[in-house]
Structures are given as C-alpha cells and as structure tokens.
C-alpha positions as CSV (number, residue, x, y, z in Angstrom):
1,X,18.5,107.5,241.3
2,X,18.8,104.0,241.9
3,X,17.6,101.5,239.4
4,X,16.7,98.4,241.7
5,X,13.6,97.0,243.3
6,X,10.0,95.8,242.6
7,X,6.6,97.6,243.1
8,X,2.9,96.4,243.0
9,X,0.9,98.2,240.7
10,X,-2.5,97.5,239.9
11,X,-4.3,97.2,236.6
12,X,-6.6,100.1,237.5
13,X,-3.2,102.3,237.7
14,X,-2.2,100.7,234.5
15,X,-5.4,101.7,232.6
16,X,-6.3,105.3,234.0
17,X,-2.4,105.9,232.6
18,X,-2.6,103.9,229.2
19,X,0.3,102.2,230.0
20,X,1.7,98.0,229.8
21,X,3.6,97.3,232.7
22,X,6.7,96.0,230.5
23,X,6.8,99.8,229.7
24,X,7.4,100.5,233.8
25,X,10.7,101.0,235.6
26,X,10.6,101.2,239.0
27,X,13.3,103.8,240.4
28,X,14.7,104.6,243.9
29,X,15.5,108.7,244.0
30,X,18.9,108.9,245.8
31,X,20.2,112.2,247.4
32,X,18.1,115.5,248.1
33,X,17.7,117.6,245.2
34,X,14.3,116.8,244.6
35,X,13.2,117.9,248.4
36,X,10.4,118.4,249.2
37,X,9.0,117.4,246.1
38,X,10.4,113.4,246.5
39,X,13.0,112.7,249.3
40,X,16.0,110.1,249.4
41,X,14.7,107.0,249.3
42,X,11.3,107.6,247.5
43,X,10.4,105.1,244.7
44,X,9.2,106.5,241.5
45,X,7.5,104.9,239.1
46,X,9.0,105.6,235.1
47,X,6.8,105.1,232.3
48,X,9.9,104.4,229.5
49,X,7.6,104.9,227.0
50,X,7.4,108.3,227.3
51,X,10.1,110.2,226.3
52,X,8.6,113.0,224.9
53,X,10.0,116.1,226.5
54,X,7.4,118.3,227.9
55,X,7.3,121.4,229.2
56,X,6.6,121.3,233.6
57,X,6.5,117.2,233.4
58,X,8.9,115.1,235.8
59,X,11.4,113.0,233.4
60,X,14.3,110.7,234.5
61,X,17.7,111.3,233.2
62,X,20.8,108.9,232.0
63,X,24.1,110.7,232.0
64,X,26.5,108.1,231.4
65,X,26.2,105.8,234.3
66,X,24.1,108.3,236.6
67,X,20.3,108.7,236.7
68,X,18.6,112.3,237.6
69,X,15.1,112.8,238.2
70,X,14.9,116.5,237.0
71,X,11.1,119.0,235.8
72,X,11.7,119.8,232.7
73,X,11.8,123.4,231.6
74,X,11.5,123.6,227.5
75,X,13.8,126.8,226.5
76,X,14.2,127.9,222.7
77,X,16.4,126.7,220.1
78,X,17.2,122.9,221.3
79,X,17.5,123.6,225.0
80,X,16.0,122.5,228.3
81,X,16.9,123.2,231.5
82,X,16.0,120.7,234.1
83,X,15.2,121.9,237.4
84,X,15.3,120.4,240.8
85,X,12.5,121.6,243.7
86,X,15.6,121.8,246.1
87,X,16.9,125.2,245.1
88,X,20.0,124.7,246.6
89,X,21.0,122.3,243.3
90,X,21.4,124.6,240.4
91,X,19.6,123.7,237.2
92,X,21.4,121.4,234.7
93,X,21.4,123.2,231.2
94,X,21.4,120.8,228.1
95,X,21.8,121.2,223.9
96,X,19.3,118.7,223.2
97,X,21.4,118.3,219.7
98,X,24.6,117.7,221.1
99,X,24.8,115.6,224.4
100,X,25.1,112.2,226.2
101,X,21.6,112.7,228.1
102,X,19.3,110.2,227.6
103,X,15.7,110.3,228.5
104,X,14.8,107.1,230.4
105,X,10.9,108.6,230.4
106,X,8.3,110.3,232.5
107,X,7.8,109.7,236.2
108,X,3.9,108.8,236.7
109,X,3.7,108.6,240.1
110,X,6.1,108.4,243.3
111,X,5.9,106.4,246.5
112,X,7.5,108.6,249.6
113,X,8.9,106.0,252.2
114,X,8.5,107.1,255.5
C-alpha cells in the first residue's frame, strides 16, 4: 500500500458514511494479494477513525514502515488472522496483546484503475 495521492469525494459519500473528510486517507494498494478483490494500483479509500477491529470488514495495516490491506478474521483469545482474497498469500496471524501492528482504519470504498 502506498500512502500518496488525492481523491474527490463528495459530501453525499461523506454523509451516507458518517464520516469528516479530515478522518480520510487515501491509499494506493501495491502488489497482488488482494486479487481479485482490489488489484495493484487500486485506490482505497481509509476511514482512520475506525479502528475498531471487526469481524469480515477490510482494515489497513502499519507494520513498521509497510502498509497491508488485509479482511479481518476475529479468532479467540487476542487473535486475528488477516486474510488476503489471493490465496496464494498465506494469512498473517497476529497476538493483538503483543505486536507492532497498527491499525490505520477501515477501507470504505476502493477505486479499481483500469
């Protein structure tokens, strides 16, 4: 993921999600192990607000310098795993009581370049 660039986004976007845009991050997704769901190149669209960890909800990642757009699958005692739609990346396991992860927040929407 790639933390450069601008997108428009209108107020009715803003409002149907309950968001401000000083909340928004605007993300380019770099590499394939989101494929098909988002491709190289596709802009997401963060809400860093939102940080909440949910079970099934598309989150972006910080570990250390890199960014990971990941699904989020809630497992007991602490743990997520956080799953890519290209199966050929493995899951990433993580002790949500002892890591570096940080969550930058939930992806709203995406933009696929063509």
């Amino acid at each position: 993921v790639d933390g450069k660039g601008w997108l428009g986004i209108s107020r009715g976007f803003l409002e149907h999600h309950g968001v401000v845009a000083g909340d928004l991050l605007v993300v380019a997704v770099v590499g394939n192990g989101m494929e098909p769901r988002l491709s190289d190149g596709d802009q997401v669209v963060v809400n860093c607000a939102d940080q909440g960890l949910r079970d099934g909800q598309t989150f972006v990642f910080r570990f250390g310098e890199e960014m990971v757009v990941k699904q989020v699958q809630m497992l007991p005692q602490s743990h997520v795993q956080l799953v890519g739609s290209n199966p050929e990346f493995p899951p990433i396991l993580v002790n949500l009581k002892d890591t570096d992860m940080a969550v930058v927040g939930r992806v709203l929407a995406a933009v696929h370049v063509m």
